[in-house]
FISE-721100 format. One line per field, with one value per residue (C-alpha): residue in three letters; x, y, z. Coordinates in nm, 2 decimals. Layout:
residues N
residuo = ALA,...
c1 = X,...
c2 = Y,...
c3 = Z,...
end
This chain:
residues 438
residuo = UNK,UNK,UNK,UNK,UNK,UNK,UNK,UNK,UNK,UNK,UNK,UNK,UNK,UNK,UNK,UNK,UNK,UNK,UNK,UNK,UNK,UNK,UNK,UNK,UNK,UNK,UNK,UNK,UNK,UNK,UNK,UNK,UNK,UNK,UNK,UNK,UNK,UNK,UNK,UNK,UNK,UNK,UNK,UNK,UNK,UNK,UNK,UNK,UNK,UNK,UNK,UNK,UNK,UNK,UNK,UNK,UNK,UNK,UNK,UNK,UNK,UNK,UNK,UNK,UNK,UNK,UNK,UNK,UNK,UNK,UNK,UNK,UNK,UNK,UNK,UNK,UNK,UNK,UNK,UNK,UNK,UNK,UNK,UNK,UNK,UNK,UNK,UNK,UNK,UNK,UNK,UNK,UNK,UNK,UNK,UNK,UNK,UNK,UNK,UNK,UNK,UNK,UNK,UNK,UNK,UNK,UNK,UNK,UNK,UNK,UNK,UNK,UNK,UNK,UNK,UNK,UNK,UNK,UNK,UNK,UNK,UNK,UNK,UNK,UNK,UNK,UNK,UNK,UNK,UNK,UNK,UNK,UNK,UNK,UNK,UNK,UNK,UNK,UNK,UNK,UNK,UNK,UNK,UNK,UNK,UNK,UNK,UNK,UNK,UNK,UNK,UNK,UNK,UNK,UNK,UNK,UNK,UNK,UNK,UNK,UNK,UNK,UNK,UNK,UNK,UNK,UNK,UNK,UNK,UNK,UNK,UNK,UNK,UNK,UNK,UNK,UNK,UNK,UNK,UNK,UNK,UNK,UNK,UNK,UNK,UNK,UNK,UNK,UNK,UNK,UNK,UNK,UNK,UNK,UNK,UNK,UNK,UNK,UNK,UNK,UNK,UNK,UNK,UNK,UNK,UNK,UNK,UNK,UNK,UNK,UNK,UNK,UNK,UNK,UNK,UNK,UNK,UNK,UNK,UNK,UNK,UNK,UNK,UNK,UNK,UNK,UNK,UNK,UNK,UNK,UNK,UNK,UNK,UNK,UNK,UNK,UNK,UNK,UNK,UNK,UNK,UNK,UNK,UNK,UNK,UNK,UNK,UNK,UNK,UNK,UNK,UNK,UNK,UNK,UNK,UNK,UNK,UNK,UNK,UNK,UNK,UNK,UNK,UNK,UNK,UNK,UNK,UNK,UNK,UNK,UNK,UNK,UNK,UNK,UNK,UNK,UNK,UNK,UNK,UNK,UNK,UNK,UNK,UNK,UNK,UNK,UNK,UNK,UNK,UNK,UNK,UNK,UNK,UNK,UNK,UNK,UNK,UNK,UNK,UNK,UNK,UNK,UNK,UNK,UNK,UNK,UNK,UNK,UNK,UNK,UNK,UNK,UNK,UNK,UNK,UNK,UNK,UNK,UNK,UNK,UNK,UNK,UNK,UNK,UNK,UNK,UNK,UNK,UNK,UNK,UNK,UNK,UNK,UNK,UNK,UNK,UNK,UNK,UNK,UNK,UNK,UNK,UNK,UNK,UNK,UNK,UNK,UNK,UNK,UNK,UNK,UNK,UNK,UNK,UNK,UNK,UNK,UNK,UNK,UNK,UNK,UNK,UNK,UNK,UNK,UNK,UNK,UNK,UNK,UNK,UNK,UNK,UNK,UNK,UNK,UNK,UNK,UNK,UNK,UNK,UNK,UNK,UNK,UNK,UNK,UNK,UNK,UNK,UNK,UNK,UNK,UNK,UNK,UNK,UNK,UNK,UNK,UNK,UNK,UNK,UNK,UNK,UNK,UNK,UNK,UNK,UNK,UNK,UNK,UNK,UNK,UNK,UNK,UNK,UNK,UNK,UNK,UNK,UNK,UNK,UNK,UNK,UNK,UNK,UNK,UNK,UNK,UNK,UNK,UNK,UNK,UNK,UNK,UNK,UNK,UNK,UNK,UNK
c1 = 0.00,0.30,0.42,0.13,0.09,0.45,0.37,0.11,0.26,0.59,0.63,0.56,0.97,1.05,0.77,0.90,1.25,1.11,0.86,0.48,0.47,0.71,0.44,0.21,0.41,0.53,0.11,0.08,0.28,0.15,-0.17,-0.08,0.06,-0.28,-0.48,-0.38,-0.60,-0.93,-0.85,-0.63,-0.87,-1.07,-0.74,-0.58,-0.90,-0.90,-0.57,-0.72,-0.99,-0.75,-0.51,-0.74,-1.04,-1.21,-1.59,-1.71,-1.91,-1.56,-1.40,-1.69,-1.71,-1.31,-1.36,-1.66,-1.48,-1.12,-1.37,-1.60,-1.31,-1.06,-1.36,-1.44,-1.03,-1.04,-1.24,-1.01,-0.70,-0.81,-0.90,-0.57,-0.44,-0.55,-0.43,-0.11,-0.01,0.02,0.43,0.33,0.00,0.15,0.41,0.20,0.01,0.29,0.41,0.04,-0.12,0.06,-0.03,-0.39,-0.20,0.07,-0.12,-0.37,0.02,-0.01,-0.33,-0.21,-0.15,-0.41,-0.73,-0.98,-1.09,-0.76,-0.70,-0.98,-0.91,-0.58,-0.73,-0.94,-0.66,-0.47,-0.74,-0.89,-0.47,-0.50,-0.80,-0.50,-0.34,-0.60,-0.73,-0.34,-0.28,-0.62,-0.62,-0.25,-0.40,-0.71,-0.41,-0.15,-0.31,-0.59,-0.50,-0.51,-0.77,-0.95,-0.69,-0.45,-0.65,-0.78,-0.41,-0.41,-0.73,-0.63,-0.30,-0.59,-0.68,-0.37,-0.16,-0.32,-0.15,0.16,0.04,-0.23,-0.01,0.24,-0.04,-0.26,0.11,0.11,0.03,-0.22,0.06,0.29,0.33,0.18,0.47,0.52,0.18,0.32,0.61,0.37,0.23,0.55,0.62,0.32,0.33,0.71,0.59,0.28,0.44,0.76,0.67,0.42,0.67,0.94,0.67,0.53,0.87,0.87,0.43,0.40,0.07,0.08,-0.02,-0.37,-0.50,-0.17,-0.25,0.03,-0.18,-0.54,-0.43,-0.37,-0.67,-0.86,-0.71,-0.74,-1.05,-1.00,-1.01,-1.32,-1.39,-1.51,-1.87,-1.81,-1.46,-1.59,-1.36,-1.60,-1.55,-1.67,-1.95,-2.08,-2.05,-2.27,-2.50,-2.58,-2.84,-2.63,-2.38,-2.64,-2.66,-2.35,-2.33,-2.66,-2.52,-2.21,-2.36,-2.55,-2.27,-1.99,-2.26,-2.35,-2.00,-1.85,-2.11,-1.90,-1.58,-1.66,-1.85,-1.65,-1.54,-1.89,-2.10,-1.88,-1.93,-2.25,-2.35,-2.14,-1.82,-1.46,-1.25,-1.07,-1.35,-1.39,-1.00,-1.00,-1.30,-1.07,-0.78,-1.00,-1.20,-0.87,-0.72,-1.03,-1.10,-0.82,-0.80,-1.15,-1.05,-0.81,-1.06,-1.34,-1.10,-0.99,-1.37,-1.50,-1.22,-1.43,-1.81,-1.80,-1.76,-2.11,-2.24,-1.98,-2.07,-2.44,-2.31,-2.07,-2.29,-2.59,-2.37,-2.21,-2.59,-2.70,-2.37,-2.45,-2.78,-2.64,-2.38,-2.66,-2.85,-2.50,-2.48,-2.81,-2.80,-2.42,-2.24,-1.91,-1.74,-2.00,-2.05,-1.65,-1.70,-1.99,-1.87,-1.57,-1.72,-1.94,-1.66,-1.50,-1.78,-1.83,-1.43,-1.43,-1.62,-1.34,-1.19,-1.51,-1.63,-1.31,-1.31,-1.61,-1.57,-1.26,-1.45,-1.79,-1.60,-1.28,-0.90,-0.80,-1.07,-1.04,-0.91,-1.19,-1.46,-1.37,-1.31,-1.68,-1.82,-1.59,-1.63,-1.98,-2.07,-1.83,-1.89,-2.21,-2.14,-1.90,-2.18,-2.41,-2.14,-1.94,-2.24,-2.55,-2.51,-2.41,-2.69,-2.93,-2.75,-2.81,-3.16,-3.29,-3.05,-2.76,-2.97,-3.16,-2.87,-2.72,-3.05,-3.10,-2.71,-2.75,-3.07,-2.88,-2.59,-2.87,-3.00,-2.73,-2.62,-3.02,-3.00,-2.72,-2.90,-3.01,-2.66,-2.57,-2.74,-2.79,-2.43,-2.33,-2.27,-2.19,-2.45,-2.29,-2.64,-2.79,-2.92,-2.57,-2.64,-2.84,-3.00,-3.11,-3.45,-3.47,-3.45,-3.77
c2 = 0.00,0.26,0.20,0.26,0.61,0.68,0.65,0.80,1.10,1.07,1.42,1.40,1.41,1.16,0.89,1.02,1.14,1.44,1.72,1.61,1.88,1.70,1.43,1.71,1.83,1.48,1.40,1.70,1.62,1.23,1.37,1.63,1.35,1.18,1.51,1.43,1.16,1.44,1.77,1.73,1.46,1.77,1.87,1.48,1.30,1.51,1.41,1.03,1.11,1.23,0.96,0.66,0.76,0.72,0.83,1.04,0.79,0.60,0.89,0.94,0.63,0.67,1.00,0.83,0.50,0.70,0.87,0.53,0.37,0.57,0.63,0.26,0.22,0.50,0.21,-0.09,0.17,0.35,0.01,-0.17,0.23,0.20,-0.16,-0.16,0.17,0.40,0.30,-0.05,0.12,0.40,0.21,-0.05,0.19,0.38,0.10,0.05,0.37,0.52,0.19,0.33,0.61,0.45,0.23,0.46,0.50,0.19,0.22,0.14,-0.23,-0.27,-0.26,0.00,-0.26,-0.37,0.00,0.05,-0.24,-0.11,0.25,0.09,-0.06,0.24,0.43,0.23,0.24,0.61,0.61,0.40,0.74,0.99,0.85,0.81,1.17,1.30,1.08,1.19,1.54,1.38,1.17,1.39,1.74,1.75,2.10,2.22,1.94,2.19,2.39,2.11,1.88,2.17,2.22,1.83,1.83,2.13,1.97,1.73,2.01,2.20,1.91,1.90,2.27,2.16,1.93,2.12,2.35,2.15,1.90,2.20,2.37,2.08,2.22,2.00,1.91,1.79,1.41,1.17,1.05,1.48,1.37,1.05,1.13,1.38,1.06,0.85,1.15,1.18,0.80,0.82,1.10,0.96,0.61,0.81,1.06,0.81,0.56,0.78,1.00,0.69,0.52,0.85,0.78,0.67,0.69,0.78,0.56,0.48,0.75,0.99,1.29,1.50,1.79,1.69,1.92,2.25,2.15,2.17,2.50,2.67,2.84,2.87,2.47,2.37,2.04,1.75,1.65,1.37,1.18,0.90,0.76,0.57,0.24,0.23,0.01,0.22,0.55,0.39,0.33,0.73,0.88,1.20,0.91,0.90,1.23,1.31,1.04,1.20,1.55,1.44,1.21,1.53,1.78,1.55,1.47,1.88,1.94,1.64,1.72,2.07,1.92,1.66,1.91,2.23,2.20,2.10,2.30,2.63,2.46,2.43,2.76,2.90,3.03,3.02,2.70,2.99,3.01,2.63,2.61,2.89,2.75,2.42,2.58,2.80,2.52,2.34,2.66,2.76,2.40,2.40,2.73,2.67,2.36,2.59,2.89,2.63,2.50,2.87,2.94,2.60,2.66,3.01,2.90,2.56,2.26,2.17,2.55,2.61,2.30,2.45,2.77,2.68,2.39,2.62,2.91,2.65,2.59,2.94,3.04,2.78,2.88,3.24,3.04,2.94,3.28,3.39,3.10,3.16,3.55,3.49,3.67,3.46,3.69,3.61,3.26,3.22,3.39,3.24,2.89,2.92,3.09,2.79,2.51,2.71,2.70,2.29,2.26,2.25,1.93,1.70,1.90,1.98,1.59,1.47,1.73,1.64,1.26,1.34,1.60,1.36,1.03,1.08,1.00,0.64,0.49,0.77,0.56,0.38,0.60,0.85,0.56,0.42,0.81,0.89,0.56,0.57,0.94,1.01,0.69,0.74,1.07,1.01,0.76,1.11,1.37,1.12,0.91,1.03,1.37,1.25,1.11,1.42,1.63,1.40,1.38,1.73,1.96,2.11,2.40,2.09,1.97,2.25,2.37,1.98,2.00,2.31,2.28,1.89,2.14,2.35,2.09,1.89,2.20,2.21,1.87,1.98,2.21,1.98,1.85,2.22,2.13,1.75,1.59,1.22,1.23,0.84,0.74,0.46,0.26,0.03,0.35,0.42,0.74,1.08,1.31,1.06,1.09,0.74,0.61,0.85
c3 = 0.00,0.08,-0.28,-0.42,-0.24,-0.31,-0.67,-0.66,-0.52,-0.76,-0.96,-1.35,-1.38,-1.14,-1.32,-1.68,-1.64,-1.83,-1.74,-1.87,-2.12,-2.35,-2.38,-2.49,-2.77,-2.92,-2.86,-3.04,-3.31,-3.37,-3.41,-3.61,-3.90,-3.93,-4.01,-4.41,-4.43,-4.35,-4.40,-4.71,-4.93,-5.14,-5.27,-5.28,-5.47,-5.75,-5.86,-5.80,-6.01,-6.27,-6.27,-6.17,-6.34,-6.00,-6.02,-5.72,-5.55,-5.51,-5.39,-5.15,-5.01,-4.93,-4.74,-4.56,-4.50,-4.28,-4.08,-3.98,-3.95,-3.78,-3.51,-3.48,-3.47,-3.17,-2.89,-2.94,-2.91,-2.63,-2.37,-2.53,-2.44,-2.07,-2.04,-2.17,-2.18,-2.52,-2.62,-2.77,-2.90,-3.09,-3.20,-3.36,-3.48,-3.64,-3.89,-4.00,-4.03,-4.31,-4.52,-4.65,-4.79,-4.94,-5.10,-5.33,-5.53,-5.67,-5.87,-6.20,-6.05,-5.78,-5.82,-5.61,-5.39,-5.28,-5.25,-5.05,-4.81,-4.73,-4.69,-4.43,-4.22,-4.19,-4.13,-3.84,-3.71,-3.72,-3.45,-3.19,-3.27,-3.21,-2.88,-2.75,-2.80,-2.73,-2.35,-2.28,-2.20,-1.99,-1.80,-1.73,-1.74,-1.50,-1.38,-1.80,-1.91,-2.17,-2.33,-2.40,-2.52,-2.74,-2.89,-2.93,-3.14,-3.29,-3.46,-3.64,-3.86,-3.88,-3.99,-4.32,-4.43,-4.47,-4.76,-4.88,-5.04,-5.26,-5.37,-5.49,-5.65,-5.89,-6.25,-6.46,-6.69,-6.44,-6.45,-6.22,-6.03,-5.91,-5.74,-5.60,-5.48,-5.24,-5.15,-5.06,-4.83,-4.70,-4.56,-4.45,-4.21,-4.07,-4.00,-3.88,-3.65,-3.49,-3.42,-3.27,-3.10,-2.96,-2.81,-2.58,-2.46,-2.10,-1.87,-1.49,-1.22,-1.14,-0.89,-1.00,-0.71,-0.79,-0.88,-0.71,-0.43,-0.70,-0.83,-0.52,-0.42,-0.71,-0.71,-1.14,-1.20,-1.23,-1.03,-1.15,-1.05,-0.85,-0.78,-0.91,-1.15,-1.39,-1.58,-1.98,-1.84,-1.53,-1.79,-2.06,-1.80,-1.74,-1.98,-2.00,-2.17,-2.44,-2.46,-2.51,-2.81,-2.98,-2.99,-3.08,-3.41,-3.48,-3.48,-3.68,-3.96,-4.01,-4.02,-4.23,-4.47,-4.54,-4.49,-4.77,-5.04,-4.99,-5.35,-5.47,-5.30,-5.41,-5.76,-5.73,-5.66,-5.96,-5.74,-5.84,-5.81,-5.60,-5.38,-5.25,-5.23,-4.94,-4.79,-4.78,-4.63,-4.37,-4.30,-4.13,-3.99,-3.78,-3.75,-3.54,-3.37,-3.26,-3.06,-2.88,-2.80,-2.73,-2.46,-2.33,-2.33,-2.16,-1.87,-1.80,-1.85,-1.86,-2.08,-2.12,-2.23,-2.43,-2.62,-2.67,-2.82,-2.99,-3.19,-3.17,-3.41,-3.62,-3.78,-3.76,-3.93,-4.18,-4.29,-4.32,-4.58,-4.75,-4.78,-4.94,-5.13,-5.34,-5.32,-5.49,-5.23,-5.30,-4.98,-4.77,-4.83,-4.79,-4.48,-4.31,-4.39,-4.24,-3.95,-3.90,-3.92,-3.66,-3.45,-3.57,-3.47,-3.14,-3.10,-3.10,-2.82,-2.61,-2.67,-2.53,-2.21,-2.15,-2.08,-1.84,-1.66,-1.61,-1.58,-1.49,-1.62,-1.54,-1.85,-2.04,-2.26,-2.29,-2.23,-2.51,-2.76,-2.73,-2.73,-3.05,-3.22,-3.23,-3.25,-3.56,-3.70,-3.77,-3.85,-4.11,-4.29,-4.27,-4.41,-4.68,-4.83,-4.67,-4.76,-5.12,-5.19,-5.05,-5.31,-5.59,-5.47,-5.34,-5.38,-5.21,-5.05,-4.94,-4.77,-4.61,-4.45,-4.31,-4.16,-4.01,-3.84,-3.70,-3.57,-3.35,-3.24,-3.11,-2.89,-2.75,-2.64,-2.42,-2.22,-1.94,-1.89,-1.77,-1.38,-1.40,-1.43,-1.38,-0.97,-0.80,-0.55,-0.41,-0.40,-0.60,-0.79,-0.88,-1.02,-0.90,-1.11,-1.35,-1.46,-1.61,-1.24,-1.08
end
């Protein structure tokens, strides 16, 4: 038992041999290698399309299939994470994850399936990745749960930039191997960085109190609920669980649904190749700066309203991309959509704050895997195919006005969660505040 306290009491430096906020930046920058496979496919599948012949349903289907797939992926990494640790995760996870993308190079002697199944893989490998670096911040940073993991969710959007740029350089006449060699690099870095990020990854003890007592006398830190530190099962069995995973399915599919069409819909409405392209690129800046200010904001007002707001002016922003849209305001609609992605953005930070702050740190792991995998899943089938098939079917005003009103709603359905919190009755109740139970 004396061990157990003395461990628990060890300092960051003395458990790691290095201060915590290393592990922040080398979380920071794993994530920030998978963000390619998202926020850089409107500018990489055009060049597929090109080469491959690929028709947009394929092309679809592939944007649809990384984001199912690396949230299914994000469940099985984050309860192997909390078992063994994130090293042999992340490790693992590094020599397969850059396989889906390496693998669309070799169209000309594989076919789209076999394409596709690899795609899959190192997709579903990517979601080990996300969860590691996403439940690093919910492990080690208690006392700064909000804003890092902001910065960590962040580097999913702003990783893409870096790639964006030479793949949209490449002149129409260039050959195909100037496009391909992007790609080998692309899958050198993802499978690099991860690895040799991952090497460094190492979790605190169970019940790690180093900062508990900053936390409880700083008047600043919000405190948790209850102390209760809950298990995958005993969190699934709160309704504000479910909540949380219909707001969440809600938000991702209004969003995705830009993410995937920002070329088409800018087409659509008669704007400038121009027009979609910086709608692409502000769409994974703000992305990413959102997560940070959503963070700053939710360690003022709270998590849980700053999840209302912030989904509640994604949609209204939305619709006001729309009214642009068919008045022909290209300025506008440029504006207003990115607006409401950076509203949208801050989901993958909030969602993940969220869990540590209701259920605690030690199944993080777990708890934000099962919330993710199934919330963004199902979102992903919305925005990639769903969505796709609304546009062929009524229309892309159609579609915009059905995502946005999904993005109000999923920050209405918060509301009650603002005074009724998960809070351990240690009964056979189990929980108070639960209408289901009265």
């Amino acid at each position: 038992m004396s061990d157990m306290v003395r461990q628990q009491d060890r300092t960051d430096k003395e458990i790691l041999g290095f201060s915590r906020w290393w592990l922040f930046v080398l979380a920071f920058l794993a994530m920030s290698v998978i963000s390619p496979y998202e926020y850089a496919w409107s500018v990489i599948a055009p060049h597929f399309a090109k080469i491959y012949g690929w028709e947009p349903t394929k092309l679809s289907l592939m944007f649809s299939a990384f984001v199912i797939f690396q949230a299914f992926g994000t469940l099985p990494g984050g309860i192997l994470r909390d078992k063994f640790g994130p090293k042999v995760v992340s490790v693992v996870a590094g020599v397969i994850s850059g396989l889906g993308i390496l693998a669309c190079a070799f169209g000309q002697s594989l076919s789209y399936t076999a394409i596709f199944v690899f795609w899959c893989i190192g997709c579903f490998f990517c979601g080990f990745v996300y969860n590691a670096a996403v439940t690093t911040c919910n492990k080690w940073f208690p006392d700064h749960r909000n804003i890092t993991i902001g910065i960590i969710s962040a580097a999913f959007s702003w990783g893409a930039i870096p790639f964006i740029f030479p793949i949209r350089a490449i002149p129409d006449s260039a050959p195909d191997s100037v496009f391909f060699n992007v790609i080998y690099m692309m899958a050198a870095i993802i499978g690099g960085v991860i690895i040799i990020t991952g090497l460094f990854m190492k979790d605190p003890p169970k019940g790690w109190s180093q900062f508990s007592a900053a936390i409880s006398a700083n008047k600043k830190i919000r405190k948790r609920p209850c102390e209760k530190q809950f298990t995958m099962g005993e969190a699934m069995h709160t309704w504000q669980f479910w909540m949380l995973i219909a707001s969440f399915v809600l938000v991702s599919a209004s969003g995705l649904t830009f993410i995937s069409n920002s070329i088409k819909f800018a087409a659509a409405y008669h704007f400038s190749l121009t027009a979609g392209t910086v709608v692409t690129i502000g769409i994974a800046i703000t992305s990413g700066l959102s997560r940070v200010v959503g963070g700053w904001i939710a360690d003022i007002i709270g998590v849980d309203k700053t999840m209302s707001v912030f989904y509640i002016l994604c949609g209204v922003f939305s619709l006001v991309a729309l009214y642009f849209a068919e008045s022909g305001g290209a300025t506008g609609y440029i504006v207003s959509c990115i607006v409401s992605i950076f509203f949208w953005g801050a989901l993958y930070s909030l969602f993940a704050s969220i869990v540590g702050y209701y259920y605690g740190e030690v199944a993080s792991g777990a708890n934000y895997g099962m919330l993710y995998a199934t919330a963004k899943g199902m979102g992903g089938i919305y925005g990639g195919v769903l969505s796709a098939y609304l546009i062929s079917t009524y229309g892309h005003s159609f579609t915009i006005t059905v995502s946005s009103v999904m993005a109000v709603l999923s920050g209405v359905i918060l509301i009650p969660l603002w005074k009724n919190p998960p809070v351990w009755k240690d009964t056979p109740e189990l929980f108070i505040n639960d209408p289901l139970k009265h």
